[in-house]
Structure formats: C-alpha cells, structure tokens
C-alpha positions as CSV (number, residue, x, y, z in Angstrom):
1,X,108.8,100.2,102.8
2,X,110.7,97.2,101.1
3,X,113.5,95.8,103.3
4,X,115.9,96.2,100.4
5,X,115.3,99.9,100.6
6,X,115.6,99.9,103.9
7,X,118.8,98.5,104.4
8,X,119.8,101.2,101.8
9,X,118.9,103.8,103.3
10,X,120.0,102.8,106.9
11,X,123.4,102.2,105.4
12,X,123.9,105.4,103.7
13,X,121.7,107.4,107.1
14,X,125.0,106.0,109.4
15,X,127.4,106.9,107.5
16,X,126.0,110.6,106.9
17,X,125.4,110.7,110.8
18,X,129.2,109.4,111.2
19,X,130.4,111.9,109.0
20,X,128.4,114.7,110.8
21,X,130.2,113.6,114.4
22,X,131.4,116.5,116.2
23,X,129.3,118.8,113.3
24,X,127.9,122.2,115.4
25,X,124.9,122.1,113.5
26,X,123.0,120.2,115.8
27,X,119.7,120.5,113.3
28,X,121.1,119.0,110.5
29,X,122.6,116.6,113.1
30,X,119.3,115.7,114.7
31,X,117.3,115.2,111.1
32,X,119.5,112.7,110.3
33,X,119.1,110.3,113.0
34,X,115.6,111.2,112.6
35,X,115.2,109.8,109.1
36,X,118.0,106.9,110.1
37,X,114.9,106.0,112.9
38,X,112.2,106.1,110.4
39,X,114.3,103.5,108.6
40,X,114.5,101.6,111.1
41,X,111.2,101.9,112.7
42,X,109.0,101.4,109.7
43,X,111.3,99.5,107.3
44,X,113.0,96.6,109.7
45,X,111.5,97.3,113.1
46,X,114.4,98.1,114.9
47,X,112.4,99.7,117.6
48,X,115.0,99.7,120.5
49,X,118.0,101.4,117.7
50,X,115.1,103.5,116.2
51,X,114.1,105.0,119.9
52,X,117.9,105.3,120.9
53,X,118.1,107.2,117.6
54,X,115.0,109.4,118.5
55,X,116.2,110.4,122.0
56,X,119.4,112.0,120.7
57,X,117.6,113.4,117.8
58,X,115.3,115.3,120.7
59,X,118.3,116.2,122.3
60,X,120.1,117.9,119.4
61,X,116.7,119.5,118.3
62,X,116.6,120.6,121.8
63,X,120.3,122.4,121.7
64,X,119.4,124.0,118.0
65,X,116.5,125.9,119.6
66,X,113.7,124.5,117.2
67,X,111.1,124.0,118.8
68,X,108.9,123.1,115.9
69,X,111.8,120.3,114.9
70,X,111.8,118.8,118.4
71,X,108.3,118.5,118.5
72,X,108.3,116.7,115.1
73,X,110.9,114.1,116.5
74,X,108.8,113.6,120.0
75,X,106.3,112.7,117.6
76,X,108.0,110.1,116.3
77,X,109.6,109.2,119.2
78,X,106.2,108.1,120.7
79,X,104.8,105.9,117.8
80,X,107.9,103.9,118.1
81,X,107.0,103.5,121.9
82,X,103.5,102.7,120.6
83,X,104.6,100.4,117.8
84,X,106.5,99.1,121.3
85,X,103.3,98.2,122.6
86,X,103.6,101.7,124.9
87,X,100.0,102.8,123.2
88,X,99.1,104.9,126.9
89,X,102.5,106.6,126.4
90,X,102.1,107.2,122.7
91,X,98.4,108.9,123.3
92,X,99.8,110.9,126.2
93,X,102.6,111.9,124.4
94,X,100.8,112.9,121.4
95,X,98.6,114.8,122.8
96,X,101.3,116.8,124.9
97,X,102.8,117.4,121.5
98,X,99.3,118.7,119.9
99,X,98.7,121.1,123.0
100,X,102.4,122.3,122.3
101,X,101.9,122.7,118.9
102,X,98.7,124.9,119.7
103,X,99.9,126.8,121.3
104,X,103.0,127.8,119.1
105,X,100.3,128.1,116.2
106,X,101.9,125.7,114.2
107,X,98.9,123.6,112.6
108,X,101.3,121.1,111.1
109,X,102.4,119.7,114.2
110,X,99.1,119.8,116.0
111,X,97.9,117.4,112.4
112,X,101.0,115.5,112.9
113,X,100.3,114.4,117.0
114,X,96.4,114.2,116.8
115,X,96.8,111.8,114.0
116,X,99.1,109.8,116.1
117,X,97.0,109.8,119.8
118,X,93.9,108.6,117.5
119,X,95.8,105.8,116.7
120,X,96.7,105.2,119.7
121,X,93.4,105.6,120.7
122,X,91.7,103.2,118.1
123,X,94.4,101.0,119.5
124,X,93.1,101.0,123.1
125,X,90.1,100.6,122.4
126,X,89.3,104.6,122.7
127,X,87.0,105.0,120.2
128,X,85.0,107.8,120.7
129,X,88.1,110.3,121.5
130,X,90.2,108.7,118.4
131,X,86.8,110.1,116.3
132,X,87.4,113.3,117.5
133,X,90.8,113.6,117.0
134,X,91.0,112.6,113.6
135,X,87.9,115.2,112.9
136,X,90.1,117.8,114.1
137,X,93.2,116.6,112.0
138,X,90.8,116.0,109.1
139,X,89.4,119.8,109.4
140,X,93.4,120.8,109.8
141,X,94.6,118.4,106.3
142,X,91.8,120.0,104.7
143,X,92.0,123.9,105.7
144,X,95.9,123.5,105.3
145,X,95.5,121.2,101.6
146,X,97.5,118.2,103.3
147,X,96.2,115.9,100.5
148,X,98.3,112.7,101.8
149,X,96.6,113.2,105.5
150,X,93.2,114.1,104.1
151,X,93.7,110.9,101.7
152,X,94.2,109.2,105.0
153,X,90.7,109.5,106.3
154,X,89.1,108.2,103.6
155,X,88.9,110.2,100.7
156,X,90.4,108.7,97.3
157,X,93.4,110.9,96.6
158,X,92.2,111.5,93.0
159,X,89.5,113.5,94.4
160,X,91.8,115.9,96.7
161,X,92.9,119.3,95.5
162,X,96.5,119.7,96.1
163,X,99.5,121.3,94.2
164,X,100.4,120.7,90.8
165,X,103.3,123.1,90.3
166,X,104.0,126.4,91.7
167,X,100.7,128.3,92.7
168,X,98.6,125.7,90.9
169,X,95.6,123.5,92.8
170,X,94.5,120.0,90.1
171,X,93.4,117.1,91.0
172,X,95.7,114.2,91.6
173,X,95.1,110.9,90.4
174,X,96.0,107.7,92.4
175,X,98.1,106.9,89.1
176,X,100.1,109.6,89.2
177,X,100.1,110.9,92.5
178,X,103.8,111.7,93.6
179,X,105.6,110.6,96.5
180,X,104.8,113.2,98.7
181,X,100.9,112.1,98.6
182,X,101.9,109.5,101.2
183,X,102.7,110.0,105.2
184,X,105.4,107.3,105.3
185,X,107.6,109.4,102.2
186,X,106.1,113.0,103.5
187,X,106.4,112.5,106.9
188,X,110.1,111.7,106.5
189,X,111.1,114.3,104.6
190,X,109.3,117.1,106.9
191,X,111.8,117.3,109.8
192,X,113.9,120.6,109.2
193,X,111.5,122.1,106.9
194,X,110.0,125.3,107.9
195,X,106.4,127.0,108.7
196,X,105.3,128.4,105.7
C-alpha cells in the first residue's frame, strides 16, 4: 500500500472514528478502528497505534455480540503482534481463532487464521505444520471460491473461477482482476460483513 494512500486513509479513518465517539453502535464502532489499524499496520507500520487500535476494536466487537466480527479483529490483532516479532503469539493465537471458527462453522474465519499461523509458522521455522495449514486453507479458498486466497498459494489468478456478476463463475485475468482479488483490499473490507 503506497504511503500517500495510507496517510489518506488514516486521516479520513480518525476522523470517522472521532465522529462515531459516544456512537451505541459499537460494530460500526469497532470496524473502523479496525480498517484505521490495517492502515496503519500494513501501510506505515505503526504497529504499537495499530495494536492499541485492535484491542478496542476487540472490545467493541465483544460488547456488539459478534462473535464472527471479534474473531476477524483477533485475527488481525495477532499479525500485528507477529509483524512485532511476537510470531509464537501470532501462531497460538491463530490457531485459537481457527478452532473458534470451527466450531461456529464459519469457514471464512477458520481460512482467515490458518492462513495467518502458517505464516507464522514458515516464520519459525515450522515448516512441516505451516504445509498443513495452508492445505487446509487452500482446500477451504477453493470449496468456498476465495479466488484472492486460492491465488495466494500459487495458482495464477487468471486461472481461478470466481464471480463475474451476479450468479456468474468466468475466469479472471491478472489484467483485469478487481480489487477484491487481493487479501490486503479484501481482507480490509471483510470486517462487518456477514456469513452468507
């Protein structure tokens, strides 16, 4: 993510979350201090602001009552303490979040921490157990048509079948492919959106 962009968007993210002070809906709250993190995570490496972002997004998601939600944001919350250099906390917290996600039966969330203790994983060194994990969010991307995941694990995204307009499955071609063919744009936009 270009700085510019980032500075952008972490501009406009605090003034949404000041204007959303004292707001009941704690959800709505909670997303975005969620996408402010991202921003800062990913675009200028804010980590300490990003995580102090992160825990009160957990919070409010915890007060809503989504579960699914506060999940998503744990997620995050524990690749910015692996992006830290916490990768033994980001693998165990990952793969809390996966068994969680199990056992709500929510697939997205189980893809979403398995992808993230495999790299932590690869990170320590864990090689055999990352393999496994990113089989089982491979098999997950694929059963579930997450083209930007299953792109992720080494299959061109012009070869993926994924949605091209309402009820339609196409090819999409690495020239064309839209934004939400990528986990940095998709994986931002996700929090707050529900099981379908």
């Amino acid at each position: 993510m270009p700085i510019r962009t980032s500075l952008l968007g972490i501009r406009a993210l605090r003034e949404l979350d000041g204007l959303l002070v004292g707001s009941p809906d704690a959800s709505r709250r909670a997303a975005v201090k969620f996408r402010l993190a991202n921003f800062l995570a990913w675009g200028t490496g804010d980590l300490k602001e990003a995580g102090a972002a992160l825990e009160e997004a957990v919070t409010l998601s915890a007060e809503s009552g989504d579960a699914r939600q506060t999940l998503l944001v744990e997620r995050e919350l524990a690749w910015v303490k692996g992006l830290d250099g916490q990768l033994a906390v980001m693998r165990a917290d990952a793969l809390r979040i996966a068994t969680a996600g199990d056992a709500m039966g929510d697939r997205f969330v189980r893809l979403q921490a398995l992808a993230a203790a495999a790299y932590a994983a690869i990170f320590l060194g864990r090689f055999r157990e990352s393999e496994d994990w990113l089989r089982d969010a491979l098999a997950i991307a694929q059963e579930d048509l997450k083209a930007y995941r299953y792109n992720r694990r080494g299959r061109r995204s012009r070869d993926l079948p994924c949605p091209r307009g309402p009820h339609r499955r196409g090819p999409v071609h690495s020239s064309t492919a839209p934004r939400w063919s990528t986990p940095a744009y998709h994986d931002s936009v996700l929090l707050g959106t529900r099981k379908s």
